[in-house]
N, C-alpha and C positions, 0 to 999 in steps of 0.2 A: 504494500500500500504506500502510498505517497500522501507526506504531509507539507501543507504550506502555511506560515502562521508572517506574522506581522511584528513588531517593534512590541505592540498592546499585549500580544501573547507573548507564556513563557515557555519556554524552550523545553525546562526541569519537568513539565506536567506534559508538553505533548511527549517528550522520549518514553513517559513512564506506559504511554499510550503505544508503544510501536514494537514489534515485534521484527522477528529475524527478517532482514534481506527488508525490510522498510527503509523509505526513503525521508528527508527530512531537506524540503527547500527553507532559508529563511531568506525574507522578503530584503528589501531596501532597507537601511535604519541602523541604530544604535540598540540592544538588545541591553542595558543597565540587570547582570544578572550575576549570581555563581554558579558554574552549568558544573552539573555534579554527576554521570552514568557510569551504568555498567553493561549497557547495550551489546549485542556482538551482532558481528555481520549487519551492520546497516551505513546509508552514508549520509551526510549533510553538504550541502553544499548552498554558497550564500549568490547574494545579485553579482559578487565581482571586491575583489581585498578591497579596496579602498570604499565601498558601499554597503556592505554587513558587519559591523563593527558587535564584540563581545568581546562588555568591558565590565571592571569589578574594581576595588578599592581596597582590599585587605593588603595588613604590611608583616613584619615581623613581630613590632614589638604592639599592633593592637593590639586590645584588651579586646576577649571575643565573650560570647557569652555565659559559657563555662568560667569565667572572670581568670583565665591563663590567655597568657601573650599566644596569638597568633602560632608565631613557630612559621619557619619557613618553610613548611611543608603541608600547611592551609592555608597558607597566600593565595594560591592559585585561584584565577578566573576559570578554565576549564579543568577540570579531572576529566580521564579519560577512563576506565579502569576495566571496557569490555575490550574483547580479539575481535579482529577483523573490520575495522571502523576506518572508514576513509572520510576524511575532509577536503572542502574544494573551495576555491572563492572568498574567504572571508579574512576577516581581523580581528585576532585574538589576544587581550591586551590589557593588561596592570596599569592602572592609571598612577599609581603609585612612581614616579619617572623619574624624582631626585631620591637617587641610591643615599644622599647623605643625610637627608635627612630621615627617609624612611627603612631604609635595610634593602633586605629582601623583600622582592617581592616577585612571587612565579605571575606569569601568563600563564602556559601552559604547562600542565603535569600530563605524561603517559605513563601509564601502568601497563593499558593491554597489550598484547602480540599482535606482530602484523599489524602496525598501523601506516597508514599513509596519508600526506598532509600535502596539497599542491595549489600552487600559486594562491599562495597567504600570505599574512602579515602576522607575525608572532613578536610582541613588543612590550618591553617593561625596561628596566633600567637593570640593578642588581638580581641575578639569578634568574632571567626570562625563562627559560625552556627548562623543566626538569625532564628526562628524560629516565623513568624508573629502569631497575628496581632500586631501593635506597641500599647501602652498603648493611652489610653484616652485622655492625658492631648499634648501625642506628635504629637498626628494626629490633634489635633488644632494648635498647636503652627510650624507644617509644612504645612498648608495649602499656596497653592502658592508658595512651595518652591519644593514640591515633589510631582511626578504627581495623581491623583485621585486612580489609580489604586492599589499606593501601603499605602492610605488611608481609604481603606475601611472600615477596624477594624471588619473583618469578622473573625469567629471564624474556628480554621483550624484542623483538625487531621492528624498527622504525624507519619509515623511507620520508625526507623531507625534499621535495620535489618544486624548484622556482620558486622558492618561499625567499623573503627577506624577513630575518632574526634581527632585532636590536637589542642591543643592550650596553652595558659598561663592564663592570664585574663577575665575570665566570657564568657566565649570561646562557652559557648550555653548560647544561652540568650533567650527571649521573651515570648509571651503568649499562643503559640499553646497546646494542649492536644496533648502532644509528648510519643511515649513508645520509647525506649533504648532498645534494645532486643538484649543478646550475641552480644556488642558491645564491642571492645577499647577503653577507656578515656585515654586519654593520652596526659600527663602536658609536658610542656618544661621550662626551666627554664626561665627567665626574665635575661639572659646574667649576671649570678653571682649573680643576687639580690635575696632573700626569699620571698615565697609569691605566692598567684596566686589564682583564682576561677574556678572551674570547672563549675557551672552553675551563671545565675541571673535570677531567672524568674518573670513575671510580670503579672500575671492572678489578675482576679479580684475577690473581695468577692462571686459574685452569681458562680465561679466555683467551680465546684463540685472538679472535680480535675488540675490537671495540666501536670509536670515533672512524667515519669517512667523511671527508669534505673531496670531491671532486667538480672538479670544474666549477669552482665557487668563485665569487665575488667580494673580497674582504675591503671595505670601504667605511674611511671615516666621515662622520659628520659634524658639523662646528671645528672645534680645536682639538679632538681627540690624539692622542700622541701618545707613543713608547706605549705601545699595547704589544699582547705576548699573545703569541698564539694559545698557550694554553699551557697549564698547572695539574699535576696530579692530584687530585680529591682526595686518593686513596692510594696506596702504595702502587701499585701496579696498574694502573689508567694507561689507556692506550688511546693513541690518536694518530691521527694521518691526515695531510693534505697533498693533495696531489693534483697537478695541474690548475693550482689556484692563479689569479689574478690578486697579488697583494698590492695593496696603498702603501707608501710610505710610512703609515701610522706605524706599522708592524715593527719592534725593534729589534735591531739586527741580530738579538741572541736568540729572537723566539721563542724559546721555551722557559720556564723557570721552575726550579724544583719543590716550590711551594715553601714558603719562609724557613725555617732552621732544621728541615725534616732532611732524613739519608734518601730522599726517594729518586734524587737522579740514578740511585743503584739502579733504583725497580721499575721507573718508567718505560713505557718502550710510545715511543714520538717518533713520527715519520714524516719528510718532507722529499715532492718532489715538485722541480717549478723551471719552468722553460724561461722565465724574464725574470727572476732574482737572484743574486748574488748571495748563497747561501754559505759562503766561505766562513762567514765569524758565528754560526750558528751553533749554540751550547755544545762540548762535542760528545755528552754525555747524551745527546740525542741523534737521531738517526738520518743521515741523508742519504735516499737513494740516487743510481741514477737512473735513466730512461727504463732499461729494461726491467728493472726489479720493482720501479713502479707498477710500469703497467701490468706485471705479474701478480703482484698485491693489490690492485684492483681486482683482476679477474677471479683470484680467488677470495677476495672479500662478495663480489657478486656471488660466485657459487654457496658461499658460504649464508648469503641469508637467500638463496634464493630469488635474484636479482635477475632479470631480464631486460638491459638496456633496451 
């Protein structure tokens, strides 16, 4: 079945209404909502990113109504938490935009497997994209604080497909086997300060892989500057860019090992790039060249299943 609802309508009451292989258009408009499912096999798709707007206001350190702070891991405007859910068209977005004064705040949280998200708009300042599962150590230390569902610590694949991500601060984060595909990255400055993370991720030793940015777009906005590609979350976070298009913003060491931790031991960081000079890049991270990239593509495709 196919549903269409409006700005007036809310999104939380028609999903609860929809059943497997339903569809879900939402209209033109601002949707002022926290979209919360556990749907599987259905899609949504909006009028077009710049004209379906789903947005929410939660930070780290509100006060929510349980009278506990938020927690950066009920910020988020959408949860996602069903398999098989595609998104199409729309903007998904933390109004929450000055990382200094409010913290974190997610856009978008994935939990389920197999999700696919194309040509969107996913934007928040601090922490935009969580991309689950949460690490090991925090799905204990949140038991009874956060409900079961988004405990699981189930392993997720995610395709982000012509999307442009903003953010400032480690703005994709988490554990999921995620590809990047002809995306925009895109830094915003920390209101005059230097600085910033485009990823944190936090997979575990037995993963094979992790993070894919291919054929992305890393681009700053305002005066964003000395931004890293990306920080281990977790000891063993894995990431990869290959065949990106980087700004200058990017600084020349790329990676950092996340403040006074041993984890350049345990990172595994991958870069390959036809127009940058990768010579002064950390050397505790990895630079391929042509062929061993596109080898690590091909089996990062096979690996989740990937059909360019």
């Amino acid at each position: 079945m196919k549903y269409k609802i409006s700005p007036n309508d809310s999104i939380n009451e028609t999903l609860k209404k929809m059943n497997e292989y339903d569809e879900l258009y939402l209209n033109e408009g601002v949707y002022n909502e926290k979209v919360e499912f556990f749907n599987n096999n259905i899609k949504i798709k909006g009028a077009g990113k710049d004209k379906t707007i789903i947005t929410n206001h939660d930070f780290y350190h509100k006060i929510m109504p349980d009278f506990n702070e938020c927690n950066t891991f009920r910020t988020y405007t959408v949860f996602v938490g069903g398999d098989n859910v595609s998104v199409e068209d729309v903007t998904i977005m933390n109004s929450c935009s000055d990382s200094l004064k409010y913290g974190q705040a997610v856009a978008l949280h994935v939990e389920g497997n197999n999700f696919v998200i194309t040509n969107s708009i996913i934007k928040s300042a601090q922490d935009t994209l969580f991309t689950g599962p949460l690490p090991k150590d925090l799905i204990q230390r949140h038991q009874g604080f956060l409900p079961q569902s988004h405990l699981k610590g189930n392993k997720s694949i995610q395709i982000y497909d012509k999307c442009e991500i903003i953010g400032n601060v480690d703005f994709i984060f988490g554990g999921a086997y995620a590809l990047f595909i002809n995306c925009d990255i895109v830094s915003i400055n920390l209101d005059g300060h230097d600085g910033g993370y485009l990823t944190a991720p936090s997979h575990e030793e037995s993963d094979k892989f992790g993070y894919l940015f291919y054929k992305c777009n890393l681009i700053a906005k305002g005066d964003a500057k000395n931004i890293y590609l990306g920080r281990p979350w977790r000891d063993y976070g894995t990431c990869a860019f290959i065949m990106c298009n980087l700004g200058k913003h990017i600084n020349p060491l790329g990676w950092n090992k996340w403040n006074n931790t041993n984890r350049d031991k345990t990172a595994r960081f991958y870069e390959y790039s036809e127009n940058v000079d990768l010579s002064k890049r950390e050397k505790w991270a990895h630079t391929l060249n042509k062929a061993e990239a596109l080898a690590y593509v091909e089996k990062f495709f096979k690996f989740i299943n990937y059909n360019n």
